[in-house]
C-alpha positions in Angstrom: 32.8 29.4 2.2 29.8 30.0 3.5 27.6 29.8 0.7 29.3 26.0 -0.2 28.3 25.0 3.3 24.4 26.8 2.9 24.6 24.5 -0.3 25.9 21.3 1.1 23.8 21.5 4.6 20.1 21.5 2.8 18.7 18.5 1.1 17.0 18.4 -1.7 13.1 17.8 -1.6 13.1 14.0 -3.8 14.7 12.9 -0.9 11.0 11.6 0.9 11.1 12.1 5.0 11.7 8.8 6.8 8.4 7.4 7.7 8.3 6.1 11.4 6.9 2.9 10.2 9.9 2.3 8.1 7.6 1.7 4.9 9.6 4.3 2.8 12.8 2.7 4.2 13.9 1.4 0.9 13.7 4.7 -1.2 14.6 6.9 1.6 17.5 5.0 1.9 18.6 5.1 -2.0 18.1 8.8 -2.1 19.6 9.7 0.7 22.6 7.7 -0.4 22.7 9.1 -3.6 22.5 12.8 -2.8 25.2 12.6 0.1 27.5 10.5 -2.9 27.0 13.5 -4.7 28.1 16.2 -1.9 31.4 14.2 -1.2 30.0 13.1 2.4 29.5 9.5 2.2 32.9 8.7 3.8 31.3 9.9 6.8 28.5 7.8 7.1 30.3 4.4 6.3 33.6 5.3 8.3 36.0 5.3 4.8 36.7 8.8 5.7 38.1 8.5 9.5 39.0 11.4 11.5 42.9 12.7 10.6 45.2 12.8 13.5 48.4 15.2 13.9 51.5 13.0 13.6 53.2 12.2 16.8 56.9 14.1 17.0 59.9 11.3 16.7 63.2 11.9 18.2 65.8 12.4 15.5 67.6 9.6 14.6 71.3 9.3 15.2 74.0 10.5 12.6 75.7 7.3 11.3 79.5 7.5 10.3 80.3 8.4 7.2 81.1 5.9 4.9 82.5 5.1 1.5 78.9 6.1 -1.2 78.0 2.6 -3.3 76.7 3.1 -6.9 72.8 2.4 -6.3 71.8 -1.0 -8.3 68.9 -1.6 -10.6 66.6 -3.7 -7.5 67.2 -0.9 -5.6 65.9 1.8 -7.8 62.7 -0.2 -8.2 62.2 -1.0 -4.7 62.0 2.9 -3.9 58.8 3.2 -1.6 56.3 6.4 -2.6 56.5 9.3 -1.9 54.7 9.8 1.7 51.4 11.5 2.2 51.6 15.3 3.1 51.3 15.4 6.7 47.9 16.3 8.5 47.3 20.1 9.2 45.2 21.8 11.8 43.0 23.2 8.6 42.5 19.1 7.6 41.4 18.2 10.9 38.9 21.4 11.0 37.9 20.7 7.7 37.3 17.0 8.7 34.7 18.1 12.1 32.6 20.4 9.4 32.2 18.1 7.4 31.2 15.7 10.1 28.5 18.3 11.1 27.5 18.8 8.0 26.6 14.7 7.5 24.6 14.8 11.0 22.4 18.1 9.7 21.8 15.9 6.7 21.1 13.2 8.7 18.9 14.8 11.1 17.1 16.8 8.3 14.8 13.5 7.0 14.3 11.2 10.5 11.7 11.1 12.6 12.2 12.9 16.2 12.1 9.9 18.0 14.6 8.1 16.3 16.8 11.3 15.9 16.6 11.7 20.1 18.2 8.2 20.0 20.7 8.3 17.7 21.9 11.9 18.9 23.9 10.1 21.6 26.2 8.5 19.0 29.8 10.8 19.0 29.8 10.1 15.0 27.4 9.9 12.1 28.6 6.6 11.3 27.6 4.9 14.1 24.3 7.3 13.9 23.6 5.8 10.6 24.6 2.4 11.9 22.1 3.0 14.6 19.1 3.8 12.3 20.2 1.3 9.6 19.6 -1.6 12.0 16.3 0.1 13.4 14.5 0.2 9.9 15.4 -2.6 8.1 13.7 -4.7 10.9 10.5 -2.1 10.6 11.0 -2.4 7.0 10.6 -6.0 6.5 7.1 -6.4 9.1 5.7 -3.1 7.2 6.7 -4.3 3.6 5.1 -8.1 4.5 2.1 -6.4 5.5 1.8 -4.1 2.2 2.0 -6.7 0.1 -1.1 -8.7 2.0 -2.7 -5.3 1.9 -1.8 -5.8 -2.2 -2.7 -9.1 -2.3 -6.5 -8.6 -0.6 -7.5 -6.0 -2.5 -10.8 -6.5 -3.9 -13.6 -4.0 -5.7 -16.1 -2.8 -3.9 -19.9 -3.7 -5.0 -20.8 -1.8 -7.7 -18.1 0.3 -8.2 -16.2 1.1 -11.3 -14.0 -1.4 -12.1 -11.7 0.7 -14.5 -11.4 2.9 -12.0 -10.6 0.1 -9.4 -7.9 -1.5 -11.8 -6.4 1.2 -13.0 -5.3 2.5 -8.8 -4.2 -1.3 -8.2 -1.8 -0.9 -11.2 -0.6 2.8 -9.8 -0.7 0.5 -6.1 1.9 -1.4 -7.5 4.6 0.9 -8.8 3.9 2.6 -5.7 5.1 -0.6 -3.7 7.9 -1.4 -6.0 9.3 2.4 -4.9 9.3 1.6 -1.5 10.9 -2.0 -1.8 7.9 -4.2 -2.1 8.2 -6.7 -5.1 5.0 -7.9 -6.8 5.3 -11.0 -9.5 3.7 -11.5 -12.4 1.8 -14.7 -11.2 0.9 -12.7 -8.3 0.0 -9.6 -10.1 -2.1 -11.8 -12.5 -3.3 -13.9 -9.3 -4.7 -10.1 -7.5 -6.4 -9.2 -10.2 -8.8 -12.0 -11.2 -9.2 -12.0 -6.9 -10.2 -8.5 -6.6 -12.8 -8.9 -9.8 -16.8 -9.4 -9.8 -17.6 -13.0 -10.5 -18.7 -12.7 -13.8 -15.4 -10.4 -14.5 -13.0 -13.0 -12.5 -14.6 -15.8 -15.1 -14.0 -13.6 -17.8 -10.2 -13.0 -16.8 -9.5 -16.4 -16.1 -10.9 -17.7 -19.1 -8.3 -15.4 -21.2 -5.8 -16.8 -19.3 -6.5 -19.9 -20.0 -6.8 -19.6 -23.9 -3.3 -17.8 -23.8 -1.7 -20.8 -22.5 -3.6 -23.4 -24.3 -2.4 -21.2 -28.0 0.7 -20.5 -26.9 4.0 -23.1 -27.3 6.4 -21.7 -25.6 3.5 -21.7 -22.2 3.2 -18.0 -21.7 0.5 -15.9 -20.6 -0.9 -12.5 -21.1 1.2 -9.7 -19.7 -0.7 -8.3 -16.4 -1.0 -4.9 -17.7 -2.6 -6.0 -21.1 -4.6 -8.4 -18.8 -6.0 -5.3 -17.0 -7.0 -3.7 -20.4 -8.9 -6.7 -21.7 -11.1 -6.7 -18.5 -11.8 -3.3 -18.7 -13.4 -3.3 -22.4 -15.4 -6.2 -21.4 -16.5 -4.0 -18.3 -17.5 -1.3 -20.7 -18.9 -3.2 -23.1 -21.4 -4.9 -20.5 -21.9 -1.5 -19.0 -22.9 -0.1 -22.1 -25.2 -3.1 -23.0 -26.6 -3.3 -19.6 -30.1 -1.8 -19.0 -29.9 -1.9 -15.0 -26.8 -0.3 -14.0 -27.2 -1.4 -10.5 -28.4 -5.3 -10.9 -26.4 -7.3 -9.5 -23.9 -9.7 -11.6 -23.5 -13.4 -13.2 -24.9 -15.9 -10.1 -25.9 -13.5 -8.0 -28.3 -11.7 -10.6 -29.9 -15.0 -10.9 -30.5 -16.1 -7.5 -31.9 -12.3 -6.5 -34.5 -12.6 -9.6 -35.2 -15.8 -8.6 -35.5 -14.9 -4.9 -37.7 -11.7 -6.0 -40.2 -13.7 -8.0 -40.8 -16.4 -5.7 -41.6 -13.5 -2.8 -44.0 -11.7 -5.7 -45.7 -15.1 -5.8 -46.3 -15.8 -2.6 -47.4 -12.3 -1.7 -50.0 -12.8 -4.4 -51.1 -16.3 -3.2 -51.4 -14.7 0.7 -53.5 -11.9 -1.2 -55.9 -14.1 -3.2 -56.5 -16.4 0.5 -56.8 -13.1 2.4 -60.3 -11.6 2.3 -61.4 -8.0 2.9 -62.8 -7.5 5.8 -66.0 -4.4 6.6 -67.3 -1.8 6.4 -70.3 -3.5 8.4 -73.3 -2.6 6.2 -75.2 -2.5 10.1 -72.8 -0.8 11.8 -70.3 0.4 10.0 -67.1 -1.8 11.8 -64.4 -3.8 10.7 -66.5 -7.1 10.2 -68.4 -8.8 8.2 -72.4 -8.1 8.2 -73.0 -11.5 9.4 -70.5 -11.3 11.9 -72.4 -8.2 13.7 -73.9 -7.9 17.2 -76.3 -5.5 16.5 -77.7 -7.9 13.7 -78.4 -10.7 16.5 -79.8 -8.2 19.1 -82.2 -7.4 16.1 -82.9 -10.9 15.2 -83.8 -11.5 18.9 -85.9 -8.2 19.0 -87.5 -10.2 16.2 -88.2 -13.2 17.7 -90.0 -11.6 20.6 -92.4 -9.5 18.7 -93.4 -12.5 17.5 -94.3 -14.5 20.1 -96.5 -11.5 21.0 -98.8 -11.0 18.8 -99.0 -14.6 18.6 -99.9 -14.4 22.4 -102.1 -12.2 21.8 
């Protein structure tokens, strides 16, 4: 006995531990129902399985005179009623409350501690589960709406890898679809070309376009084999490129653009700009006509000059 109830009272470690934020609501909620399906216990948690009550004693029922037997008919035969249920035992009820304690370990095993402080107020694990039920499919709904925005705006950072990039939005996606969050086609298709480069997002769309202009029946490429044609092109330009790190399509343009129109002007402000000393008088940063010393000495000059000529 108790070796069954070591067995029944542990759950096993697929079934994921109830995140607070309700964004594993979905698949804790499938597992959980699956595994206590599988021990017998679900009665519990959606009330099928009610408590069993001893039957009330009835007085006996007075003897009736005797009277003459009558040969039983055909309609009577068939409208015999079943045979009765075997009356409730002490050992049903008993058997009834472990298994009730059983369901609230369960329970209690994969919530969060402030929910399980709430719900522990509840006299049965069907209006526990009730409880928590209501809680998280509200917290469910506001965090799946916000994973799929998160889904939706994903975009590649500058220069990064993006076969690397694509290949974690496709694992991004399964992972939302385990926790509830459903991502189309058309919206798959529409994150990808989104979260590309320019030149990439170009590329993408012009695939998509050439799908549905060849094809009758107006389908497009599959996301997946979407995400595979963008990332040959990425390595084939990768592997053609000579500058890893120059930027892409427009924006390669208008920076090499920008670049060379700053190299010419810093050679225009060069060829205007003139050098300036060393003073071949002084030694300063001037020019030699620019000097003091040269105009003291062209004064000393002057007035030799008029001396001699005085004299």
């Amino acid at each position: 006995m108790s070796n069954s109830m070591a067995v029944n009272d542990t759950l096993p470690p697929n079934v994921p531990a109830l995140d607070i934020s309700g964004s594993n609501w979905a698949m804790f909620e499938l597992r959980f129902r699956m595994v206590v399906r599988g021990k017998g216990l679900w009665g519990h948690f959606d009330g099928t399985t009610p408590r069993p009550a001893l039957p009330t004693p009835t007085p006996a029922p007075t003897p009736a005179p005797p009277s003459t037997p009558a040969a039983p008919t055909e309609s009577a035969v068939q409208a015999a009623l079943p045979p009765s249920p075997p009356p409730v035992t002490i050992d049903d009820i008993e058997l009834w409350d472990r298994n009730e304690s059983i369901s609230q370990a369960l329970l209690a095993q994969r919530i969060p501690d402030s929910t399980l402080v709430v719900v522990a107020s509840y006299p049965t694990v069907q209006q526990m589960w009730k409880a928590v039920v209501n809680e998280y499919t509200y917290k469910s709904d506001y965090s799946q709406a916000n994973l799929h925005q998160e889904f939706m705006a994903s975009r590649c950072p500058p220069g990064g890898d993006v076969r690397v990039f694509l290949t974690n939005l496709r694992a991004k996606k399964s992972e939302l679809l385990a926790v509830g969050v459903h991502i189309s086609n058309n919206e798959y298709r529409s994150a990808i070309i989104q979260s590309l480069p320019r030149w990439l997002a170009t590329f993408a769309s012009n695939q998509l376009s050439a799908a549905r202009l060849h094809s009758s029946l107006g389908k497009t490429i599959d996301p997946d084999l979407l995400i595979i044609m963008i990332c040959d092109e990425w390595d084939r330009t990768r592997r053609f490129s000579k500058k890893t790190a120059k930027p892409e399509g427009d924006d390669a343009l208008g920076v090499e653009a920008e670049n060379k129109g700053k190299s010419k002007a810093k050679e225009k402000s060069k060829g205007k700009e003139k050098k300036k000393g060393p003073c071949w008088i002084c030694g300063g940063e001037h020019l030699k006509k620019d000097c003091p010393k040269r105009k003291d000495k062209k004064e000393e000059g002057s007035k030799k000059d008029q001396s001699t000529s005085a004299n």
